[in-house]
C-alpha positions in Angstrom: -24.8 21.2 -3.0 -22.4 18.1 -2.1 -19.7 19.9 -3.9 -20.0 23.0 -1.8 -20.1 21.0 1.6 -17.5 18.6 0.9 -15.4 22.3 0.2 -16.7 23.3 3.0 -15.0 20.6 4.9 -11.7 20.5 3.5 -11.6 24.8 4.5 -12.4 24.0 7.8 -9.8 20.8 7.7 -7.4 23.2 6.7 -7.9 25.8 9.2 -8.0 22.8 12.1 -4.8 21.6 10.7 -3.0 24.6 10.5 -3.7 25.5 14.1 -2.9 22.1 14.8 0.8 22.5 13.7 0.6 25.7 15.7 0.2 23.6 19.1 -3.3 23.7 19.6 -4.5 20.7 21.3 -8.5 21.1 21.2 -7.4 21.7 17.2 -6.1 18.2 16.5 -8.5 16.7 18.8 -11.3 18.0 16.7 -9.8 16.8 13.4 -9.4 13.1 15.0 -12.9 13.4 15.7 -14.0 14.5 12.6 -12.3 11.6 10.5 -13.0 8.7 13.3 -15.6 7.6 11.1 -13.1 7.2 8.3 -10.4 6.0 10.4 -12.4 3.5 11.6 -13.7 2.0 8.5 -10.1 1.4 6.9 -8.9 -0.3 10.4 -12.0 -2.8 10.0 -11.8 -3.7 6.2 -8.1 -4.4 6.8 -8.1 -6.2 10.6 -11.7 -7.3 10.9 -13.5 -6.5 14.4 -11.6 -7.2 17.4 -9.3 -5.2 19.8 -6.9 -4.7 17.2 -9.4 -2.0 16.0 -8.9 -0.1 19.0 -5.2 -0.3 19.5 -4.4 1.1 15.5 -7.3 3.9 16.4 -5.0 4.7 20.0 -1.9 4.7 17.7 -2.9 6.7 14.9 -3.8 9.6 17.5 -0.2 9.3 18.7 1.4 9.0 15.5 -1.2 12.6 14.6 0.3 14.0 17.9 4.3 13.5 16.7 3.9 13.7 13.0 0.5 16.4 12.0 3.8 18.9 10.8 4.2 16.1 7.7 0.8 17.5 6.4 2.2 19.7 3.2 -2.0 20.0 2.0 -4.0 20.9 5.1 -7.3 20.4 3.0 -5.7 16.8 2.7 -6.1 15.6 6.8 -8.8 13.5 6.0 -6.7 11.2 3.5 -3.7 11.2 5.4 -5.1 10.3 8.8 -6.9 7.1 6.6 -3.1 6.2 5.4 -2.0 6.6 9.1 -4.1 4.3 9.8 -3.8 2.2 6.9 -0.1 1.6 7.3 -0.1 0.7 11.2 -2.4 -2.3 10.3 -0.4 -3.0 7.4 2.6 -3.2 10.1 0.8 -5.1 12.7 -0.1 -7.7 10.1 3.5 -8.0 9.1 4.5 -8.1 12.7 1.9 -11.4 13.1 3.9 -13.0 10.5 7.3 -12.3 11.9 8.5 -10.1 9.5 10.6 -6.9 9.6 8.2 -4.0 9.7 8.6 -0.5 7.5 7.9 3.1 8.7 4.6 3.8 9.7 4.1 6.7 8.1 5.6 8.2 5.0 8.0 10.8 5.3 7.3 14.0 3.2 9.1 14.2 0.2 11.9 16.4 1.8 14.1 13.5 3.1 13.2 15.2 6.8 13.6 12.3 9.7 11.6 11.5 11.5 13.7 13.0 14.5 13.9 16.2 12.4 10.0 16.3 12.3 9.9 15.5 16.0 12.2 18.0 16.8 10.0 20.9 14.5 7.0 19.6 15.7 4.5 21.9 18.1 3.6 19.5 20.3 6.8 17.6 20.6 7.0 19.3 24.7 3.5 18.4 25.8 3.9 14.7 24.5 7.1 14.1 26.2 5.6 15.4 29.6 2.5 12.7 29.1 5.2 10.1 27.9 7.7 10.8 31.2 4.1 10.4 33.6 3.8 6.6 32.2 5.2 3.9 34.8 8.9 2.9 34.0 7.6 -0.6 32.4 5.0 1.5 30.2 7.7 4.1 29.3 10.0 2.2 27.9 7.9 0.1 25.2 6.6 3.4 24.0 9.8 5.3 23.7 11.4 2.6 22.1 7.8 2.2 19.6 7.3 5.9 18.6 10.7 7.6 18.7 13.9 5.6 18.5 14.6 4.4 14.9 15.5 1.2 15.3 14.3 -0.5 17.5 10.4 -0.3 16.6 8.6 -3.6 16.3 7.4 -5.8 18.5 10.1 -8.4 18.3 12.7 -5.7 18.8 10.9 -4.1 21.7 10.6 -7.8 23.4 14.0 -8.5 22.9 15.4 -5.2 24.3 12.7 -5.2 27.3 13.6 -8.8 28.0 9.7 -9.6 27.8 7.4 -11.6 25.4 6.0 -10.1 22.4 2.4 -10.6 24.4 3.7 -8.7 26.7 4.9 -5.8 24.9 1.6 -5.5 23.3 -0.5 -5.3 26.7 2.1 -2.5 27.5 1.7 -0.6 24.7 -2.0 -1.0 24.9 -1.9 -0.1 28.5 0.5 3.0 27.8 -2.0 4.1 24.7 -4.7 4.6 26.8 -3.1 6.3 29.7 -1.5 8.8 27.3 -4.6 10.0 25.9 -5.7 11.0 29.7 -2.2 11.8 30.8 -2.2 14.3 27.6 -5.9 16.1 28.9 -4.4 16.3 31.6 -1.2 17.9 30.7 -2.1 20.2 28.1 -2.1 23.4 30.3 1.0 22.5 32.4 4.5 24.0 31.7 6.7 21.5 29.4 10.3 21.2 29.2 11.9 22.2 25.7 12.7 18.8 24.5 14.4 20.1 21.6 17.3 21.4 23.5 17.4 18.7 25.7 17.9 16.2 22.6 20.4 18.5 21.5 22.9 18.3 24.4 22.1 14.6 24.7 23.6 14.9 21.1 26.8 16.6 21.9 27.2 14.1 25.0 26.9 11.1 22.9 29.5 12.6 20.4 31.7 13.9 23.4 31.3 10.3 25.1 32.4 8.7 22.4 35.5 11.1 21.7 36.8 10.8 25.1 36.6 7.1 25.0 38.7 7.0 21.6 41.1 9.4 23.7 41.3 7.0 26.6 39.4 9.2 29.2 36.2 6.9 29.4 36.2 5.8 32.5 36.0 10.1 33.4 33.2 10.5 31.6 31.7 7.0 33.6 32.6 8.4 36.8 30.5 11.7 36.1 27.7 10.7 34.7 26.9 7.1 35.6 25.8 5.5 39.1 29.0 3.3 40.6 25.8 0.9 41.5 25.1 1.0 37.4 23.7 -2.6 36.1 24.7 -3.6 32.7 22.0 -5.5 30.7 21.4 -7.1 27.3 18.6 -9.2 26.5 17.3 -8.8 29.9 20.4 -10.5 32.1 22.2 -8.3 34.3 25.9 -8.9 32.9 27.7 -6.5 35.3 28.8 -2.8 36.4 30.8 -0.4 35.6 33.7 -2.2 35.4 32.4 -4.8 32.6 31.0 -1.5 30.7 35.0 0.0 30.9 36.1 -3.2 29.7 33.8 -3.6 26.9 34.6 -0.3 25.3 38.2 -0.8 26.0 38.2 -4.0 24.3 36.3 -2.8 21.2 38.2 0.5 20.5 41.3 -1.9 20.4 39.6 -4.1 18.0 39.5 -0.8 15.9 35.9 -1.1 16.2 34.3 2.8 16.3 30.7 4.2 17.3 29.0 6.4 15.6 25.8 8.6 17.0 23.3 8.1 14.6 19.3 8.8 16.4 19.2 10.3 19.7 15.8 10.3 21.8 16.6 12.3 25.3 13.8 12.3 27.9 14.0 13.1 31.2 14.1 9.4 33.0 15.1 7.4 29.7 18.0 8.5 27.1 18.3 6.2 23.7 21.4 6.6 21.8 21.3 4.5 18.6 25.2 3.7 17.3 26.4 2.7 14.1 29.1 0.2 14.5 32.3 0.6 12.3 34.4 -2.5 12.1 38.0 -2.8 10.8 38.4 -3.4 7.2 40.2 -6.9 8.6 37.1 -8.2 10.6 33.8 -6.8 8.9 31.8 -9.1 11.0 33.5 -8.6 14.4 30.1 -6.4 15.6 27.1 -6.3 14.8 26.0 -3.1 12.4 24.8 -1.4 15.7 24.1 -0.7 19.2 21.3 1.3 21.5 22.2 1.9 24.2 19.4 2.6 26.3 19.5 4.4 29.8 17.7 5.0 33.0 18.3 8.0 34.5 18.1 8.5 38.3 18.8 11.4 40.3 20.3 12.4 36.8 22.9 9.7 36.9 22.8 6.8 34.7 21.5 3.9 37.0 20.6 1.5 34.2 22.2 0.7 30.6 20.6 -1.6 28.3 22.0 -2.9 25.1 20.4 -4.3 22.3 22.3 -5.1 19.4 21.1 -4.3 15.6 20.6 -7.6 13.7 23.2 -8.6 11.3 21.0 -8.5 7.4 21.9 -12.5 7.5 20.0 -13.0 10.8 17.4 -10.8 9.8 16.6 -13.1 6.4 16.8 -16.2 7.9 14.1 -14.9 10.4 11.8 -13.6 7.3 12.7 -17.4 6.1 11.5 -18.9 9.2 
């Protein structure tokens, strides 16, 4: 008898899960439901009680939301929501500790990025239009959390907001629990294709970066980006347009290059991640990369943030510290 309802289960997981992939909301809502129980008890034999319990419980529904097209076994939900959650309090351990943190989930077995399953994934419209509802302050942290590559833990997201790592948590916790309303709320509304929005935001970073290294950056500045622009890094407003045309001037002379390599294009806040290629002469004259992270308004660039990659020196001395 157990054996036949514990196969019961895992055929009705599958059919939940399949429909889930499909797009269907109530689907994936049903199967977060139906493994809370689970869920729940890994996040407590890991973290102990405390609010910490709740905030991996709001995450793991977001992670379900972006990632549930991973799932190669549908019968298999059950165990991979319980490693969904197992991992994000595996990270936020790390994170407590000040170290660098891994992915949060594993990638299937494919080699498939994690913008790639984003960019296959059903849902990936009605999640940006909760996402874009969020308050500017909220937006960021969570964009930056759950779909840049880069620039995904705590200490990263405090040092490109310009805000303590306290603070980034309350966002995120803030931002968590709006979404899953925001999300209800949104489910029957028409969503933009984000997938062909990430696409030209693609092309533009690639064309950006070709007409600079043809000298015709300050044209593409001019279109695109507000002559009132504000040029930030680590918070401090170092200038305008001007300062931005002089920085790129004075690294392509350096014969340092940029390199697209994650794009995340919403509709108020564009990410484009950069590889930085430096001279053979001066191998240290950058650091290995660059976001640059921007704020649209009126559908001109009003806001550019930079946050630099840390160099793999930095990065061990902070695990030593």
């Amino acid at each position: 008898m157990e054996t036949t309802l514990r196969d019961a289960a895992r055929a009705e997981d599958a059919i939940l899960t399949r429909a889930a992939q499909q797009g269907d909301a109530p689907a994936l809502a049903a199967l977060l439901e139906r493994h809370r129980p689970g869920m729940r008890a890994v996040a407590l034999s890991l973290l102990g009680p405390g609010p910490d319990v709740d905030d991996v419980m709001q995450e793991t529904a977001l992670v379900a939301l972006r990632r549930v097209a991973d799932i190669r076994d549908p019968q298999a939900v059950g165990p991979w929501l319980r490693m969904v959650v197992r991992n994000a309090c595996r990270s936020l351990l790390r994170e407590s500790r000040r170290t660098e943190p891994v992915d949060e989930v594993p990638l299937p077995p494919d080699g498939a990025s994690p913008e790639q399953l984003l960019d296959r994934h059903a849902l990936r419209d009605w999640i940006w239009e909760a996402v874009e509802k969020l308050s500017p302050a909220l937006r960021l942290p969570v964009v930056l959390r759950y779909f840049s590559s880069g620039v995904t833990s705590y200490q990263q997201i405090a040092e490109a907001c310009a805000v303590p790592v306290g603070t980034v948590r309350s966002r995120l916790h803030q931002a968590r629990a709006l979404l899953a309303q925001t999300l209800a709320d949104t489910s029957a509304s028409a969503h933009e294709d984000t997938a062909r929005r990430t696409e030209a935001s693609w092309r533009e970073a690639h064309d950006t970066l070709a007409a600079a290294e043809r000298g015709e950056f300050d044209k593409v500045v001019r279109d695109r980006y507000s002559p009132e622009l504000s040029l930030l890094s680590g918070g401090h407003r170092l200038g305008g347009v001007g300062l931005m045309l002089v920085g790129m001037d004075s690294d392509l002379s350096a014969g340092v290059r940029q390199r697209p390599r994650h794009v995340v294009a919403g509709r108020s806040l564009v990410v484009w991640e950069m590889d930085l290629v430096n001279p053979p002469d001066a191998p240290d004259h950058c650091p290995p990369g660059v976001a640059w992270i921007m704020s649209l308004e009126g559908g001109r660039i009003g806001e550019l943030r930079l946050y630099h990659a840390t160099r793999p020196a930095a990065r061990r001395e902070l695990r030593a510290a």
